[in-house]
Every structure is written in structure tokens, then in C-alpha cells.
C-alpha positions in Angstrom: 0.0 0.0 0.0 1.4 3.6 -1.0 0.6 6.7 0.8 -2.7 8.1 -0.3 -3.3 12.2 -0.3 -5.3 12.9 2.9 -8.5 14.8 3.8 -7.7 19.0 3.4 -9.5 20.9 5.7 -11.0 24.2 4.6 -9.3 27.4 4.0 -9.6 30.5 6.5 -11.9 33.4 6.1 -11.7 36.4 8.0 -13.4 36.4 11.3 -12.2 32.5 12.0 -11.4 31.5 15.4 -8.3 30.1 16.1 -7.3 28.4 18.9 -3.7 28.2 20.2 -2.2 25.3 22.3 0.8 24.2 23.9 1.0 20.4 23.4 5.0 20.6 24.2 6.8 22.9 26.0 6.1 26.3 27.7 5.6 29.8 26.1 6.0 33.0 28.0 3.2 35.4 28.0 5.7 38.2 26.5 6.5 35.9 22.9 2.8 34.7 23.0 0.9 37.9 22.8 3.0 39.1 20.1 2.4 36.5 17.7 -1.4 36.8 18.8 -1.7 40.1 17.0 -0.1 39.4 14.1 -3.3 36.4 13.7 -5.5 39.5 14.6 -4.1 41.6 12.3 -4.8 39.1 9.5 -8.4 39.4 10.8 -8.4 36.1 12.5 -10.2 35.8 16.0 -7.1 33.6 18.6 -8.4 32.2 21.6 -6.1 31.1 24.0 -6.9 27.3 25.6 -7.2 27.2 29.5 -3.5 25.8 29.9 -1.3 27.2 27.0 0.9 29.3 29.7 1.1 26.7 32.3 4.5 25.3 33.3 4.8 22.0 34.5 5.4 22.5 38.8 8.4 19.4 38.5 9.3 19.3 34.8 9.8 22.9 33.9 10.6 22.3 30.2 6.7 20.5 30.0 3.6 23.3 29.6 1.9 21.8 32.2 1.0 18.3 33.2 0.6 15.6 30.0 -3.5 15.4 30.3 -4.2 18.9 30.5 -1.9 19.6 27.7 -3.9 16.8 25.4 -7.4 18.2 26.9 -6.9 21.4 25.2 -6.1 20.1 21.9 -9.2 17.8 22.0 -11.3 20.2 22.9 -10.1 22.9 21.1 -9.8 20.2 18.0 -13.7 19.2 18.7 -15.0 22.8 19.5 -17.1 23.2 16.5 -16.8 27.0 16.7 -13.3 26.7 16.4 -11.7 26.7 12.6 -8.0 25.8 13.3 -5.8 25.5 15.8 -2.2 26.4 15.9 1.0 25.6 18.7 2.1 28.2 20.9 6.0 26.2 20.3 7.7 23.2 19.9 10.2 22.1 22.6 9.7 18.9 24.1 6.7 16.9 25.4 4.3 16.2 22.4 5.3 11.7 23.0 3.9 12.1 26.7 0.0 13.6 25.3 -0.1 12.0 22.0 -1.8 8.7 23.3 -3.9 10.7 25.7 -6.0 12.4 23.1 -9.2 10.6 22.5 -8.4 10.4 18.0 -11.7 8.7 17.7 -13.5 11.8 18.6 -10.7 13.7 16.8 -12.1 11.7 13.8 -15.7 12.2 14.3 -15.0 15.8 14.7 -13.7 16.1 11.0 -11.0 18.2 9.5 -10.0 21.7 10.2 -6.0 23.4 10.1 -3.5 22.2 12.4 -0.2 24.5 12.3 3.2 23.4 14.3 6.5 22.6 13.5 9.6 20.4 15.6 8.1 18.8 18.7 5.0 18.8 17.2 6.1 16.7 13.9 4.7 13.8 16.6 1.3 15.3 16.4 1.8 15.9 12.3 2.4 12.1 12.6 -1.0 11.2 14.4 -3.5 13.5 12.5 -2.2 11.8 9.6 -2.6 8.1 10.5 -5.3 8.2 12.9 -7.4 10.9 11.5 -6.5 10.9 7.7 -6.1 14.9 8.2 -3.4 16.9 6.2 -1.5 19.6 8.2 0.7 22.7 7.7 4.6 22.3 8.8 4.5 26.1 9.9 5.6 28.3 12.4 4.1 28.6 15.5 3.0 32.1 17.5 5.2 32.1 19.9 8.2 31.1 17.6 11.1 33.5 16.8 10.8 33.2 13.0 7.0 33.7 13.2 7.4 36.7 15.4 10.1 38.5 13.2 10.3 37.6 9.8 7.8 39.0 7.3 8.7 36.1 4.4 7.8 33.6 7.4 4.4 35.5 8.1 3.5 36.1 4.5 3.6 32.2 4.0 1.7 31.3 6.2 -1.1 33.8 5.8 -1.0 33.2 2.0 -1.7 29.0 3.0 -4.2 30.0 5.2 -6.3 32.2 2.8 -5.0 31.8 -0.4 -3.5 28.6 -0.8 -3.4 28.8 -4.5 -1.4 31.4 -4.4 1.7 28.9 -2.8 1.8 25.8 -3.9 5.1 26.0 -5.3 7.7 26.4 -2.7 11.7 26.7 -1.6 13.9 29.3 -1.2 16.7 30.8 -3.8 19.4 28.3 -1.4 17.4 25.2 -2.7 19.4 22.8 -4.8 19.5 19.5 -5.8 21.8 16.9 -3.4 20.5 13.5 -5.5 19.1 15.7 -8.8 15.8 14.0 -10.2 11.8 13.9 -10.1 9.8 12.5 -8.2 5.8 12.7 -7.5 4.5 11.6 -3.8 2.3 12.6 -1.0 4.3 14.8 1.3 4.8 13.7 5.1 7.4 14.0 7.9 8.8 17.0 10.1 11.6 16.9 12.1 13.8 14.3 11.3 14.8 13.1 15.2 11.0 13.4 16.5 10.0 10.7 13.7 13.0 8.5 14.7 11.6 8.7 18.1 7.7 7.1 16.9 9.6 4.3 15.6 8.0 1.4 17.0 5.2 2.5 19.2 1.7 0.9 18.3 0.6 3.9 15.6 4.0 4.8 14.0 4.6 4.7 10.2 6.1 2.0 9.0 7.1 2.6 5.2 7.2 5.1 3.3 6.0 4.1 -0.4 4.9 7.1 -2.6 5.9 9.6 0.0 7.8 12.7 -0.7 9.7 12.8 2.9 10.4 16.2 4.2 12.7 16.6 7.1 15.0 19.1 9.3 16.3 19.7 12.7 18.0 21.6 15.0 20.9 21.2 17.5 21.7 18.1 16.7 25.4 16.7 16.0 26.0 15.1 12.4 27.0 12.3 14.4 23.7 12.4 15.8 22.2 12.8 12.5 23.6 9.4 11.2 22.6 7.8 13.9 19.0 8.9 13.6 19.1 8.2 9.7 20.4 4.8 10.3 18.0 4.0 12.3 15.0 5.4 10.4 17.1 3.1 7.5 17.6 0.1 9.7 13.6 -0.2 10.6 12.3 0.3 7.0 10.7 3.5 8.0 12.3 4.8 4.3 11.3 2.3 2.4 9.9 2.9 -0.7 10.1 6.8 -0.5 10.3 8.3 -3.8 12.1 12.0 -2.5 13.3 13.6 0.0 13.2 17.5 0.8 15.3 18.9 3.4 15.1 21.9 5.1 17.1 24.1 8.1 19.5 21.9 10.2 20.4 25.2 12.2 22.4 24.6 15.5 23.5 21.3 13.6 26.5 23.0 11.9 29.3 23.0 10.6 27.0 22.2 7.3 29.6 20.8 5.5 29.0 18.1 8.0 26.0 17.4 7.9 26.1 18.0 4.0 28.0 14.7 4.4 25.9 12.7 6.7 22.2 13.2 4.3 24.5 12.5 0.7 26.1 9.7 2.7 22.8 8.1 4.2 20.2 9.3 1.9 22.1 9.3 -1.4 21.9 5.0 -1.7 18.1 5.3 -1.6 18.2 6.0 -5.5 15.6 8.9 -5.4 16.3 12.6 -5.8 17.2 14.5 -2.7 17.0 18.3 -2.0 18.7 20.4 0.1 18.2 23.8 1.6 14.2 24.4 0.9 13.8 26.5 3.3 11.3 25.7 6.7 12.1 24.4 10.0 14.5 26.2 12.4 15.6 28.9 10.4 15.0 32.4 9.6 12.7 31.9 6.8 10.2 29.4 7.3 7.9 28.0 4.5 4.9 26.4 5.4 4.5 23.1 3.8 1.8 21.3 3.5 1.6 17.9 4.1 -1.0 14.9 3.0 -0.7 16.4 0.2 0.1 15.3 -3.6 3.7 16.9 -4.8 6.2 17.3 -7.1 10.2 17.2 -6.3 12.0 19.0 -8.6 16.0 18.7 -8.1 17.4 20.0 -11.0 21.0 18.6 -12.6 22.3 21.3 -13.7 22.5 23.5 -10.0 19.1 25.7 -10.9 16.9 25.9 -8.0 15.0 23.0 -6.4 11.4 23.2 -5.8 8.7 21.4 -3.8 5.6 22.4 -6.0 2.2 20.4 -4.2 -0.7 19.4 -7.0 -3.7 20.6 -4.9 -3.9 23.8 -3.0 -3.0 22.9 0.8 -6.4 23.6 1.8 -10.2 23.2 -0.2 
């Protein structure tokens, strides 16, 4: 069986309520409310759920205790008054709520947007398999990129409203590691986070006619490979017919890392690009994924692009 697109929700109008969650780690009150007028100013309405500022009283890097930080997702997910729901930040802690959510009445609840990037590439994960929902790699409001960079922004708003208007994406520094084409359904996130799923009861476990996109952050090239290997050992890449990369900030030097993704990635026969620009960096495309693509890694050093065949959302 070969990954089949997934379920789009619908696009945002304005006057739609958001809601904004923190599944993972904690968000001060003084990066929050920033990125919560910038979702105003677009004309969107952002609620805040009960415990998106908690911190957890042991485990300060949690936003609060595991079932509180599911309970606001569900509800906010199953609120029909709400039209999308986007993370606060990434961090850590997304593995510990994941199997407290109720995805059954996730299901019955139907589609709507889901925004998040890093930690929450666990979250990406479950929407996907348990709900059949596509969702947007994208910053996240209390997120540096989000807060400061106006190409970040602009992406985002332009999914949101006018997906149309985006669906072919990467930035100038794109080019092609393995060059080639390839067609797939995009999935994946950050590259250590889907490592991490390996094995539990609800992980992936191929990757036939997928278009993989990963990145990371703060993580050693030596830590790379091993994470690669082990995605490779388990068979979690077989089958995949491309793979986009984005930022590895924190992970330098590059050259390194460079290395590690030709080395480990280059043997799986299908085109590879590097450098297309979301993740951890200062630019951050959203990318959809569920979605039908196109990789485009061009031999002769021209840009790379990731260019989706439906509009990211109905």
C-alpha cells in the first residue's frame, strides 16, 4: 500500500477562530501575545486554551501536566466553533499527550487546520494516521521566525487564505543533493521526533509514494547518522520516492552534515533536495503535508522546488 493524499480541511476566512495550544513545551506570556496580534491583524479571531501558559510545577521544560496539555487540543480540535488550531511552540513533550488524546472523537470531529513545527512533527504524525487529516509544517506564534520575519508570516497567511497562491515552494538556497523527479504525498517533520515514533503501536512504517520532508536543529552530524540509520535500519524509508530537506540550524558545521544526508540518503536511489527553506531557520515556508507533490532537483545546479498538485487547503 502507497501513501494516499489525505482529507484538506478548509481554508480560512476572515473572522475564524483560532485556537492556540501548547502540546509541548512552555511559552512566555511576553513571545505569546506578540504573535497573537499578528493572527488578529490578518483578521483572524485567537483564543487562548485554558492551559497554554502553564508550566509544568516538577518538569519545567513540560507546559503543564501531559492530560491537561492533550485536553486542550481535543477540545479545542472538537469545538465546532473553532476553525484551526495552531502551537504556541515546539520544545519537548508532544510523545507524553499523543496517546492521551481521544483520536476517535478527533475523527468524528472532521477536518480543520493544524499549524506546528519540531516537537510537534509527533502530532503531524498522528492527525495523519489516525485521522486521515493533512497539516501545515508552519511556524508557530510564539516562535522567533513567526514573530520577526515577514517572508515567514506572508507564507503562512498566504496557505491560510490563499493557498493557491503557494503551492510552489523553496527558497533561492534550494538545490539538488541527488538531482531528479519525483511525485508523492508529502509527510514527515523533524527528522529526530520521527525516529523517536519508531516502534510505538501507531507509527509509520514505510514510506511508499511519500515525498519525505525533514530538518532539525541542535543536533550533532554524528547524531544525524545515527538517527538516519535508524529510520534506514527499521524500514521506515522504504519505498520513499524523494526527500526535501530543510534548516539543520544549530546542527552545523553544514559541511558536515552535507555529508551525513548524501552519505545516508544518497543510496536510496531517489532525488534528494537540500536547503528548501522551513524548519528552524529564519525563513520558514509552510509546507503542506497529505498532500500530492512534485520534487523537482534539477542537474544542472538551478533551484529546487517542492511544488504540491492541490492547493493545501479546499
Amino acid at each position: 500500500m502507497t501513501l494516499a493524499p489525505l482529507n484538506r480541511p478548509a481554508r480560512l476566512r476572515p473572522g475564524a477562530r483560532i485556537a492556540v495550544v501548547s502540546p509541548s513545551g512552555p511559552v512566555p506570556a511576553e513571545r505569546l501575545e506578540p504573535g497573537l496580534d499578528i493572527l488578529r491583524g490578518w483578521g483572524l479571531d485567537p483564543v487562548t486554551m485554558p492551559h497554554v501558559l502553564d508550566v509544568h510545577q516538577r518538569l519545567d521544560y513540560l507546559a503543564g501536566a501531559d492530560g491537561m496539555r492533550a485536553r486542550d487540543l481535543q477540545d479545542a480540535w472538537c469545538d465546532p466553533s473553532v476553525d484551526a488550531v495552531i502551537c504556541a511552540r515546539g520544545g519537548y513533550g508532544a510523545h507524553r499527550m499523543v496517546d492521551l488524546v481521544d483520536w476517535a472523537a478527533m475523527r468524528a470531529a472532521g477536518p480543520k487546520v493544524f499549524v506546528g513545527y519540531s516537537d510537534i512533527t509527533v502530532l503531524h504524525e498522528a492527525f495523519a494516521l489516525r485521522t486521515g487529516t493533512a497539516t501545515l509544517h508552519g511556524p508557530m506564534a510564539g516562535t522567533e521566525a513567526f514573530l520577526k520575519d515577514a517572508a515567514t508570516q506572508e507564507s503562512l497567511r498566504s496557505t491560510l487564505f490563499e493557498p493557491e497562491t503557494v503551492m510552489t515552494l523553496g527558497l533561492d538556497t534550494a538545490r539538488a543533493m541527488v538531482p531528479g523527479r519525483a511525485r508523492g504525498v508529502t509527510y514527515g517533520g523533524c527528522v529526530s521526533l520521527l525516529a523517536a515514533d519508531l516502534a510505538t503501536p501507531h507509527a509509520r512504517t514505510h514510506a511508499r509514494g511519500g515525498l519525505l520532508v525533514i530538518e532539525d536543529t541542535a543536533e550533532d552530524p554524528y547524531r544525524l547518522d545515527r538517527i538516519l540509520t535508524q529510520l534506514l535500519r527499521a524500514g521506515a524509508l522504504d519505498g520513499v520516492a524523494g526527500v526535501a530537506c530543510g534548516s539543520w540550524a544549530g546542527c552545523e558545521p553544514y559541511e558536515e552534515v552535507r555529508a551525513v544526508l548524501a552519505d545516508r540518503l544518497g543510496p536510496l536511489g531517489v532525488p534528494v533536495v537540500e536547503e528548501l527553506g522551513f524548519g528552524h531557520c529564519s525563513t520558514s515556508l509552510t509546507i503542506p503535508l497529505g498532500v500530492p507533490a512534485v520534487l523537482d532537483a534539477p542537474a544542472d545546479g538551478g533551484p529546487a522546488t517542492l511544488t504540491v498538485e492541490v492547493p493545501a487547503l479546499v
